[in-house]
Structure formats: C-alpha cells, structure tokens
N, C-alpha and C positions, 0 to 999 in steps of 0.2 A: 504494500500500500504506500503510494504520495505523501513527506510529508507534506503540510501546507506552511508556508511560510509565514512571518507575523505578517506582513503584507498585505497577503493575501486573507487572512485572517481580520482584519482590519477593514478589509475592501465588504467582505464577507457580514461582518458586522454592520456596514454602512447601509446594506441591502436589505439587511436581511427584517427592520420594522415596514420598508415599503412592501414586500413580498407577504407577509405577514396580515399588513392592509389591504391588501386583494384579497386574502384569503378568511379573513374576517367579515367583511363586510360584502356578502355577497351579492347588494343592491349596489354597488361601485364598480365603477369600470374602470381597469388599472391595468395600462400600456405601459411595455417596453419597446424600445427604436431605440435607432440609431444608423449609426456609419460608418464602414471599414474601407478606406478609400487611402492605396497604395501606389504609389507609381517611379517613376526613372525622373529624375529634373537635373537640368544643364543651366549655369547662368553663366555671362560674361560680359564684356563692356563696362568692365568698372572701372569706376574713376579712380579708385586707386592701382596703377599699373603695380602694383608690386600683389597682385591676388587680381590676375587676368579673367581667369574662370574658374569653375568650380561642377563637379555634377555629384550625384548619391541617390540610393533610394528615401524617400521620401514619403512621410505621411502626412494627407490633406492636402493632393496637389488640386485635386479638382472642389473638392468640400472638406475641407473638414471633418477628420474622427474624431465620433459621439460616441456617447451612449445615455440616452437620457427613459424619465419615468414620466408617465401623465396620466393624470383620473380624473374626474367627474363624479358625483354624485348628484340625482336627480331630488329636489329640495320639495318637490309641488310648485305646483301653479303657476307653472310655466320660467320656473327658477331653477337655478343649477349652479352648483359647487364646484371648483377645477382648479388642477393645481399641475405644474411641468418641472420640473429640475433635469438641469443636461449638464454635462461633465462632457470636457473635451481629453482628450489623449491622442499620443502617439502611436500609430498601428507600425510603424517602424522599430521601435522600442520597449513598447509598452506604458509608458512611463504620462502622467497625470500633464497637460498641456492646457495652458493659458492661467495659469494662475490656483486662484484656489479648487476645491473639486469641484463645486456646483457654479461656475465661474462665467459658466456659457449663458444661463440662464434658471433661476429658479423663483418662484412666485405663486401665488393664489389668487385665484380669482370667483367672480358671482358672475353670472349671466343670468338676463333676462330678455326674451324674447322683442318686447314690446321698448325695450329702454336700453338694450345695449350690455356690453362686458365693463366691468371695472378690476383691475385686476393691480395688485401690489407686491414690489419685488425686485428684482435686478432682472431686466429685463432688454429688449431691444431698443433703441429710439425708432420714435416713428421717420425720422427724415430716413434713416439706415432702410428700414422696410421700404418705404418708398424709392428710393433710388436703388435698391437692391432687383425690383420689382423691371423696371425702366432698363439697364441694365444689361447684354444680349446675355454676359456671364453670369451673370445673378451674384455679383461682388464677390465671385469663387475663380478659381484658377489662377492659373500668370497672368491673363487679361485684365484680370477684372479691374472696374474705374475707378475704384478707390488708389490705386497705385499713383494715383496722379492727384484723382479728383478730393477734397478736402472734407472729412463727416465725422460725425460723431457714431458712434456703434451700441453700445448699453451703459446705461446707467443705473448705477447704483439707489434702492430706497423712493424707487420709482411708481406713483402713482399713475398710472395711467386708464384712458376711456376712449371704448369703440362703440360708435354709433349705429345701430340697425342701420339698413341698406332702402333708404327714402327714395323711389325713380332712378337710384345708379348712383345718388349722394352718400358718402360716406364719409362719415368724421371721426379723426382720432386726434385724442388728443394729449400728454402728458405734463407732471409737475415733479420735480424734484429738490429738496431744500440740503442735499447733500449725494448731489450725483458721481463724486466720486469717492463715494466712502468716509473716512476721517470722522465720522459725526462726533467722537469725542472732543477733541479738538476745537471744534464749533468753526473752523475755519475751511471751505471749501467751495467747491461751484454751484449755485443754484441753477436750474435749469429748467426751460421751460419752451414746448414745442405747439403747434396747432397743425393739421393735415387733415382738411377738404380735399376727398377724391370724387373722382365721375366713372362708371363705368356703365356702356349700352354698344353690345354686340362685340365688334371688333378694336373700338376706341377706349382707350383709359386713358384719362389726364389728372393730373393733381397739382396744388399747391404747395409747399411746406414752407413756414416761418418758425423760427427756433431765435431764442435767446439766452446767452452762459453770463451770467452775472460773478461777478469773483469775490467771494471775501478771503481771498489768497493774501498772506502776509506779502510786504514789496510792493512795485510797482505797480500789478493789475489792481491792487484791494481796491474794491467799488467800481470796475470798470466793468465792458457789457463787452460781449462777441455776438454783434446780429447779425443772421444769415438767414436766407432765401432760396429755395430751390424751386421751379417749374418745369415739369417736363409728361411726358405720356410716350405711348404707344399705339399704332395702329397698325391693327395683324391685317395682311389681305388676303391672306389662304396663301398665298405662294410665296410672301416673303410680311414678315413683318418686321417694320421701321419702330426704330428708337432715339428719342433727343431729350435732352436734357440740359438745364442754363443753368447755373446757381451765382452767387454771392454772397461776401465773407466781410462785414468791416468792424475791425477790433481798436478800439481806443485806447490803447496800451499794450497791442500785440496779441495773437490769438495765443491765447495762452489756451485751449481747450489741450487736458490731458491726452486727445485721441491723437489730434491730429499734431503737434508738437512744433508745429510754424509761427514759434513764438516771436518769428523777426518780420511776421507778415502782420500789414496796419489794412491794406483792402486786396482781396482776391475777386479773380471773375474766374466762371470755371465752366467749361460743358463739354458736352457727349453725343456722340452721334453715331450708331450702330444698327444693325440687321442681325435677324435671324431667319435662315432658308432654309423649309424642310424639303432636305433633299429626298426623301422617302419615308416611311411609314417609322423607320428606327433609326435614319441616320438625320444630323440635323449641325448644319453650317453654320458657326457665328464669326461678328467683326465688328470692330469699335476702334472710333479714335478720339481721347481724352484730351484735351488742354485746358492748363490753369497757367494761369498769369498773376503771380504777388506782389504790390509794390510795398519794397521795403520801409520798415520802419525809419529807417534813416536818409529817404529822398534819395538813395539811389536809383541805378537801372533795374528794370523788372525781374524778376525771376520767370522764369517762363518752361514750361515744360507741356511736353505730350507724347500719349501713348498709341502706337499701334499696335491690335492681338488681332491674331484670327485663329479660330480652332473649330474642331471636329469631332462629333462625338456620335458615339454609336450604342444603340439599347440593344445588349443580349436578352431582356425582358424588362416586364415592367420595375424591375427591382436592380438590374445590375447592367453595367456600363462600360467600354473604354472611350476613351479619350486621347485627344492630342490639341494641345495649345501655346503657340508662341509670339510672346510681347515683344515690342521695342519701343525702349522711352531715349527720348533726346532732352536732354535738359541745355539750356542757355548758357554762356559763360557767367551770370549773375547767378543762377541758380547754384551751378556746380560748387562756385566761391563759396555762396551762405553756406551754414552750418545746420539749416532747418530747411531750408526753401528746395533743394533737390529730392528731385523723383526716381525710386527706384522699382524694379520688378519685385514682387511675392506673391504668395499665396498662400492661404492658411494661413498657420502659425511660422509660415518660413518666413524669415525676414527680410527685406530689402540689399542690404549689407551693401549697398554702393553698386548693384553689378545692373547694369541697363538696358539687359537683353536676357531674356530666359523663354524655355521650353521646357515642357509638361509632357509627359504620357502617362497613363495608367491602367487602372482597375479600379472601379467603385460598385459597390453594394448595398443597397440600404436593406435596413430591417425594421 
C-alpha cells in the first residue's frame, strides 16, 4: 500500500468537508470541474539579449489548470443559495499556482429569478469578464489582449450584482472597500465598477466604467484611476468580428496592483480581432492589441502592440489541441520605462521580457 504524504494528507483534509457536503445534504447540488491543460511553449525576442529565448513544457498555455467546487441549494420561491471556490495549479508540476489555494476565485452567492444574483467574495471584475468575452482568445493563451491591453482581473472582499436579462439588457455591477486585500491595515484600493450589456441574436455590445480610489500610503493616497472600456461583437455565421477601445487616466500614476504601469498618467488602448469557424471542430482566431501610455513625466509615448493568430481543434466536446503565436513590438519609450513594456504570457507564465512566443498543447476540461 501508498504511503500518502503530509501533503497530500493536507490537500485531503481541505476536501474532504466539501465532499462530505454533497453527501449530507442531499437536496444540494455539488460540482466538481476543472482543467488539465498541458503543452510545448517557445518564447524569444527579448529585450534582454543576454536570455534570447527560452522553451519547456508548460502548464496553462491555452487556460489555465483548475480545479474548482460549486453548489447551489434551492431556498423556495424562486431563491437559490450558491457558492464556487477554484484553486489554480501547475499540471506540469503539480504544485499550488497563483497565490493562495482558493486564489482563483471563491465566494457565495443568493439568486433570484425576478431580481438578479448578489454574490460576495474574491471574485472576477466585471470589466475582466467583459473584455474577456470580446476577446477572439478569451484573455487565455500567448495571444491573449491582456498582454498589451491594460485590466484589472479579481478583487478581493468583492460585492458584486447581476441583473436578470430585460430585452438583451444586462447589468452588473460591483463594490469593493479593500480590493486588494490588506483590510487590516485599513490602507488599500477601493474599487468600484458598472457594466451595461446588450445582447439580441448575433450582436453583443457593452459599456464598462470602473474607478480604483487609493488610500495607499505615498504619493497615490487619495488619488483615483478612471477607466473606460467599449466594445462588442458580431458573429455572422462565417466569421465573427471583434473590437474593443478603452481608457486609463491616473492622477498620480496607475498604481492599480494588476496592471503595475505605475509611470502611466493617460492610456488609450484597443482591439480588433476575428474568429473563423473553419469546420464543425476546428476554429481560426487573430487579434491585434495596441496601447499607447503617456508618461508621467511628459515624455515620449510608450506604445506597444500585439499580433496572435492560433488554431485550435475539438477532439470532443470536453478536450482540445491547440496552437498559438504572439508578437509584441514595443517603442523605444516603452522598452526604456521600467513599467510601460509589453510582453508575451499566458496563464500563470510570465512575460519575463521575451516579445515573441508560441503555444501548443492538450486541454481537457472536467
């Protein structure tokens, strides 16, 4: 017999009251998913000549490995209990990715049919969903627009609201009074987002407006990061188009923890991409990102953009390969700054300077 490691004993333990809760409560419905997504990555063009390229296998070239829980309980009267926690990991490794275990996402939520979800937690921002949405990559692989384009991803302590689906209007909206954590402290970002969508047949458009208020000791304390996104999609059966604009203007620098372009004072930023279903299982994407920062200090622009184009293929409805490669060109003002350069990732892999990369793999969801 195996033995089991403290570990793994440990991992065992963390599981073992949600498993437990399914099986007590047999009016609860209680899901496991997730994501074992492996593949080959190549990166090169970096701006430090002294580490030209680099390749290895890799986990989360195309999504991100998960493993997460999610249940429901139905309340009456048209009410419902729900709660998701996701843990990310390395399928190359094994070993616990992005932070803490429940890092990805963990919350509780009430739905009501007639009024909408409220739900509390560390959770996604809605501008991330929305631009994720928009997006040919879905803000996964080496392509994706985040590599360039500037967002915030989850927050911490996060109250947020989804509004029933009025003629194709949807609202969400969230508040956060310590979105990145610290609450002891009493020192941190408040945050605060609104997203009006539209959706009827083949059109989706949206708005998103977002505000990061600092009460960060130094220079930001009492400053604001307002930013703006607009953009949609229209599928036409044969090819569906993607565009996206946004705007960033910080009064003492963005200081947002996500995006770390502390020496950017105004950003313009967008997107323009396709998705072609080339057959019933294979399916073409391509996008090209640019953002433009004017530095805090009146100089020249920082300017950057990305081209990807990838390919991917459905062995069935649950498992995947793939292939996808970026190129980012950054300015000679970008490269100089210390914040304003663009680099390629995906997943949890990091950018590390290099401004060209390629993706293959294997994904499986469960």
């Amino acid at each position: 017999m195996k033995k089991l490691s403290l570990s793994t004993l440990a991992a065992l333990g963390l599981l073992t009251p949600l498993l437990g809760l399914a099986q007590s409560q047999p009016d609860s419905q209680v899901s496991i998913f997730g994501t074992v997504d492996v593949g080959y990555r190549w990166r090169g063009d970096n701006v430090d000549p002294s580490r030209k390229h680099d390749s290895a296998i890799d986990s989360g070239l195309s999504t991100p490995s998960r493993l997460g829980f999610q249940g429901q309980e139905d309340l009456g009267g048209g009410l419902r209990a729900g709660f998701l926690f996701e843990s990310g990991f390395g399928a190359d490794t094994g070993t616990v990715a992005g932070g803490g275990f429940w890092s990805r996402q963990a919350y509780v939520s009430l739905t009501q049919r007639q009024l909408g979800t409220l739900s509390l937690g560390r959770q996604y921002t809605p501008g991330y969903l929305f631009e994720s949405t928009v997006d040919p990559f879905g803000s996964v692989t080496v392509g994706q627009y985040n590599n360039v384009y500037l967002t915030e991803y989850r927050w911490d302590n996060q109250v947020a609201y989804v509004s029933p689906t009025l003629h194709g209007v949807t609202v969400a909206a969230s508040l956060a009074a310590n979105g990145y954590g610290q609450e002891a402290s009493g020192r941190n970002v408040r945050v605060a987002s609104l997203l009006p969508q539209y959706q009827n047949g083949p059109l989706f458009v949206g708005l998103h407006l977002q505000q990061l208020h600092s009460s960060l000791a130094g220079a930001t304390h009492g400053k604001n990061v307002n930013v703006w996104d607009v953009g949609g999609t229209y599928d036409f059966g044969v090819l569906k188009l993607a565009a996206l604009v946004g705007g960033r203007q910080a009064s003492a620098g963005d200081f947002s923890p996500d995006t770390g372009a502390t020496e950017a004072e105004r950003t313009r930023q967008w997107l323009l991409g396709a998705t072609v279903p080339l057959s019933a299982a294979d399916a073409l994407r391509v996008s090209y990102a640019h953002r433009a920062s004017r530095p805090l200090d009146g100089g020249e622009q920082a300017v950057a953009g990305q081209w990807a184009l990838g390919l991917e293929h459905a062995l069935s409805k649950r498992t995947a390969v793939y292939a996808v490669f970026a190129d980012v060109q950054n300015n000679a003002a970008a490269k100089a700054s210390t914040t304003l350069a663009s680099f390629v990732g995906a997943g949890y892999n990091a950018g590390n300077g290099y401004q060209r990369g390629f993706g293959a793999g294997l994904r499986h969801n469960f």
